[in-house]
C-alpha positions in Angstrom: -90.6 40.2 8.1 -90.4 43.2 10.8 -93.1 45.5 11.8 -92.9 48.8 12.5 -95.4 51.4 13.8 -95.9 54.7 11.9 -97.0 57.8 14.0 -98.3 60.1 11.5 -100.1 63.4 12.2 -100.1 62.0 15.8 -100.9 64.3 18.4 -97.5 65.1 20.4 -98.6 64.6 24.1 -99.3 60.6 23.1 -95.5 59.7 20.8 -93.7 58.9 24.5 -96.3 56.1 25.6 -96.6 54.8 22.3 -93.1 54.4 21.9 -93.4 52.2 25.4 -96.1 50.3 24.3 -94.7 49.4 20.6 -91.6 48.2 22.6 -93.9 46.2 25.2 -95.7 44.3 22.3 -93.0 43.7 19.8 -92.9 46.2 17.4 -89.4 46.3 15.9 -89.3 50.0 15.0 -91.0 53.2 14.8 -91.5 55.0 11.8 -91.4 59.1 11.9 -93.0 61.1 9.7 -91.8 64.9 8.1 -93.4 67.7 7.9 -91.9 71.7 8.4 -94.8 73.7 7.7 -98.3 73.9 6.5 -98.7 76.3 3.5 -101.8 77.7 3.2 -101.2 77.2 -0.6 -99.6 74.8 -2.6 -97.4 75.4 -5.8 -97.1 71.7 -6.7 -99.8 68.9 -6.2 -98.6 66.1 -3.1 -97.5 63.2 -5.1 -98.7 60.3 -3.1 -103.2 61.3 -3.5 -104.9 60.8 -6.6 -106.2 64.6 -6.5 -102.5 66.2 -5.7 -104.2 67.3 -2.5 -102.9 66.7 1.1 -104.1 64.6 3.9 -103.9 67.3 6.3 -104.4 70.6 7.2 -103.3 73.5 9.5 -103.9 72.4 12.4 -102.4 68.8 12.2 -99.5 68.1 15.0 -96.1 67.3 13.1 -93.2 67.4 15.1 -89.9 67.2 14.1 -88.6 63.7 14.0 -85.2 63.9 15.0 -86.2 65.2 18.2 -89.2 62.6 18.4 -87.0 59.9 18.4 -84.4 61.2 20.7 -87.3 61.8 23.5 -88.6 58.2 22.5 -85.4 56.7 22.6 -84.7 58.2 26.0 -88.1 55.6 27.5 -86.8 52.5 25.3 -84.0 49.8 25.2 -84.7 48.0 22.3 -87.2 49.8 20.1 -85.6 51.3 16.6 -86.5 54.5 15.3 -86.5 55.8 11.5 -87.1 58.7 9.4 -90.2 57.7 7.4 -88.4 60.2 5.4 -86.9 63.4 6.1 -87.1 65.7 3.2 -83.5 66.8 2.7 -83.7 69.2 -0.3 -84.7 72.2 2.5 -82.1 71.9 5.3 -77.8 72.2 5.3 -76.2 68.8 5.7 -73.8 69.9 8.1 -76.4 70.4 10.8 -78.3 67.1 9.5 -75.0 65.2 10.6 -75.0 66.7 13.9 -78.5 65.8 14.7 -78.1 62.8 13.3 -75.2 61.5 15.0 -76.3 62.2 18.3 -79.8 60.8 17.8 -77.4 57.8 17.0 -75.6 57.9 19.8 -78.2 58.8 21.9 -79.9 56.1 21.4 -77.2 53.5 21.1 -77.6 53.3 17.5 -81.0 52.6 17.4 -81.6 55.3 14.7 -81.8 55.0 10.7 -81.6 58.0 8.6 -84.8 57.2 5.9 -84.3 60.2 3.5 -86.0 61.9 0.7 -85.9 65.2 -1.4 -89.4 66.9 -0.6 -92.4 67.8 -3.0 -93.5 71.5 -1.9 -91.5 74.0 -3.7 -92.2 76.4 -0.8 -90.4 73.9 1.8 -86.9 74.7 -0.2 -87.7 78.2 -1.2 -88.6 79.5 2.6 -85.8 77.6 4.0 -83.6 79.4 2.0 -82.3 76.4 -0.1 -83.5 76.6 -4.3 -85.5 74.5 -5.4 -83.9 73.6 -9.2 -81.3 70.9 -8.9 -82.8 69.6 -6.1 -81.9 65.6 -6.7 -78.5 66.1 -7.3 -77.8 68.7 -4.7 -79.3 65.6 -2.2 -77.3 63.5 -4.0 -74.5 65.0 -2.4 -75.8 66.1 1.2 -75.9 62.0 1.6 -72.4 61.6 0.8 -71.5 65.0 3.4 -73.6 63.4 5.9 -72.5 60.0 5.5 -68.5 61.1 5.3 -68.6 63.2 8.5 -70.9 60.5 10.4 -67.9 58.1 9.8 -65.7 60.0 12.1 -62.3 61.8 12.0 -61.3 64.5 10.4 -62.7 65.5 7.1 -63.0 67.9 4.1 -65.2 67.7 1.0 -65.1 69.9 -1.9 -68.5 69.5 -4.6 -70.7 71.3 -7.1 -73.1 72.4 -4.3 -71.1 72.0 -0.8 -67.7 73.3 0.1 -65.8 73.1 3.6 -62.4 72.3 4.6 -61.3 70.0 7.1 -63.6 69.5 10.3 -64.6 66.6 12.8 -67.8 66.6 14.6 -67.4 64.2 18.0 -68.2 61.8 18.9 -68.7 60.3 16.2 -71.7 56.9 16.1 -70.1 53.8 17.5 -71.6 52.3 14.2 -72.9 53.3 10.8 -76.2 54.6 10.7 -78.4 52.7 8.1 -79.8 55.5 5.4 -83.0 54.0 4.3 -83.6 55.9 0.6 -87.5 56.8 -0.3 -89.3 57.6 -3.8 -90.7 55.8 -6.3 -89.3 57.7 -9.6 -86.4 55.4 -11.7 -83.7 58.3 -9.9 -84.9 57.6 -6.9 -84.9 54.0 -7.3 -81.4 54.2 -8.5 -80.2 56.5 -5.6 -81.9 53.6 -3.2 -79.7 51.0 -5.0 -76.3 53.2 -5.5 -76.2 54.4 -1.9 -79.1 52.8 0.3 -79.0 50.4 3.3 -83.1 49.7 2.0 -85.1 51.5 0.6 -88.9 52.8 1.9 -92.0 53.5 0.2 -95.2 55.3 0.0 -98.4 53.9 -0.2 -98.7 51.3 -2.8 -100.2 47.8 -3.7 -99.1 45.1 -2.9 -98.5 44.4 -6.7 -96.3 47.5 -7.7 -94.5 46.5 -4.2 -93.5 43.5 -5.7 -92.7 45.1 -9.2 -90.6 48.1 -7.4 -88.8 45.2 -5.3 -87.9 43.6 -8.6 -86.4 46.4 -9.7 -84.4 47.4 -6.9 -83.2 44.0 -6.9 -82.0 44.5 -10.6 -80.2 48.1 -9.6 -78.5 46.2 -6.1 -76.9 43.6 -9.3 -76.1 46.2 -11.6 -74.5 48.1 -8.9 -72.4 45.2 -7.6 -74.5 45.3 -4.3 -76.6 42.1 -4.9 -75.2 40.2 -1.6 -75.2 43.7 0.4 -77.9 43.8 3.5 -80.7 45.7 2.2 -84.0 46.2 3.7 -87.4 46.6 1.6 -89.8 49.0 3.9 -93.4 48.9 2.9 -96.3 50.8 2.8 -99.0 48.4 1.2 -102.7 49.8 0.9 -104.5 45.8 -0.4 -102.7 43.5 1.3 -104.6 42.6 4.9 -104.6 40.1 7.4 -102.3 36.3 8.0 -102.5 35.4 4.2 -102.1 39.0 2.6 -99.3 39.9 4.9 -97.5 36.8 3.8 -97.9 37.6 0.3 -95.5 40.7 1.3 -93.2 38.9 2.8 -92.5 36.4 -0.1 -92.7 39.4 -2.8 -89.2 40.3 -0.4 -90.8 42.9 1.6 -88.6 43.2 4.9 -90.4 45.5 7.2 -93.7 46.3 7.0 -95.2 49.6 7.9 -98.0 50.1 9.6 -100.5 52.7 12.0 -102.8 49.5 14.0 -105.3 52.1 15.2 -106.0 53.2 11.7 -105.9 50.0 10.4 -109.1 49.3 12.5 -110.8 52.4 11.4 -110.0 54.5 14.3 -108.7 57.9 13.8 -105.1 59.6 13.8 -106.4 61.6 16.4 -108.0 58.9 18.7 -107.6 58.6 22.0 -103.9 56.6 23.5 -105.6 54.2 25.3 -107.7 52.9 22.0 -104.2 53.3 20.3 -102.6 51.3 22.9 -105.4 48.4 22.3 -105.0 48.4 18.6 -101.1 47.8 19.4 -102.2 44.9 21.4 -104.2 43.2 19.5 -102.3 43.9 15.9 -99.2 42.0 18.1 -101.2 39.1 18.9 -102.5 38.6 15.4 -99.2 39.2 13.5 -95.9 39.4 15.6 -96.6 37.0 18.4 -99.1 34.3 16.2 -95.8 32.8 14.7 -96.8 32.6 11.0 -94.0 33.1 9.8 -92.4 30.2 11.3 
């Protein structure tokens, strides 16, 4: 099992020496949160909070993650980075696969694409993208993105996206992984149809292993049993040597994580307490050898 380091709501000045330190200490990836826009009000209720309400407010540092991961990329050599997801549903795939592909090649394809739809009806609707038909109009910005990532010359003609023939060079020297979020049977489906893994919210450590099940029943169905696929995890009950082997048997393949808050510091707190939390999360998990 991997680990990777999540940055959310992380203030901007501190992603650069984190990056450095996650690479110093093991960390296999980090995970990069989405977020456009604050609205002061909210037409639907944020899926992942029992209340519907969000975890942050106006004032919380987001920045956009393509761009996070190019700067982080350009102070690392091994570290991988990943959308921990971008929300599709409000942005035009043609300029997706342009930043995408030279995040890719920026980094020497240390870059996967984790995707979603997005929850806020107001993230679509002041974009200037509609909101209705939002899962199958992703549907197909996955398959634009992925066709004119592969390189050469290309056309594609759909319900929602039109364009005649056009290259955008150069393309990535390999594929980027597209790592497919959400917890709903279509999204579940879409993870399994078109995924390289599929990431989740937070969730216990039981409906991780249910979900996992289920995916692994979609990968069959689709004829993509033996196909690399990665199970990114969120888990909220599952803590310390013992719990953390528990995910891994139940299939989990990378496991998500922020150290600092996992020791009851802050988003906010200061990088050198971040930068000790790092530490001392490696030497417990990634360098104790227990999976061995």
């Amino acid at each position: 099992m991997q680990y990777t380091c999540a940055v959310p709501m992380c203030p901007i000045d501190q992603l650069v020496d984190i990056a450095r330190t996650a690479e110093e200490v093991g960390f296999t990836s980090i995970a990069l949160p989405d977020s456009i826009f604050y609205m002061e009000k909210q037409a639907a209720d944020y899926p992942y909070t029992p209340d519907g309400s969000r975890m942050w407010d106006e004032n919380t540092p987001w920045v956009d993650p393509l761009i996070a991961a190019g700067a982080m990329g350009a102070v690392t050599s091994t570290l991988r980075f990943y959308t921990n997801v971008m929300k599709l549903g409000s942005r035009n795939p043609l300029l997706l696969a342009r930043q995408v592909g030279s995040v890719a090649n920026l980094t020497n394809n240390r870059f996967g694409f984790g995707v979603g739809i997005g929850w806020a009806p107001e993230e679509f609707e002041w974009c200037g993208q509609p909101y209705a038909k939002r899962g199958k109009r992703v549907d197909e910005m996955i398959e634009v993105i992925k066709l004119v990532l592969a390189g050469g010359m290309v056309e594609f003609h759909g319900e929602f996206y039109d364009f005649d023939r056009l290259q955008m060079s150069p393309a990535p020297s390999a594929p980027v992984p597209f790592y497919v979020g959400g917890h709903t049977d279509v999204a579940l489906r879409r993870a399994a149809r078109v995924g390289d893994g599929w990431t989740s919210a937070m969730m216990t450590g039981e409906q991780l292993a249910d979900t996992i099940g289920k995916l692994k029943a979609l990968l069959a169905e689709y004829g993509r049993a033996d196909a690399p696929f990665e199970f990114q995890a969120v888990c909220i009950d599952k803590f310390g040597v013992d719990g953390h082997r528990e995910l891994a048997e139940a299939g989990v393949t990378d496991n998500i994580l922020v150290p600092w808050v996992f020791e009851g510091l802050g988003f906010d707190a200061p990088l050198r307490d971040k930068q000790d939390s790092m530490r001392r999360f490696a030497d417990t998990y990634i360098h104790s050898g227990w999976q061995q």
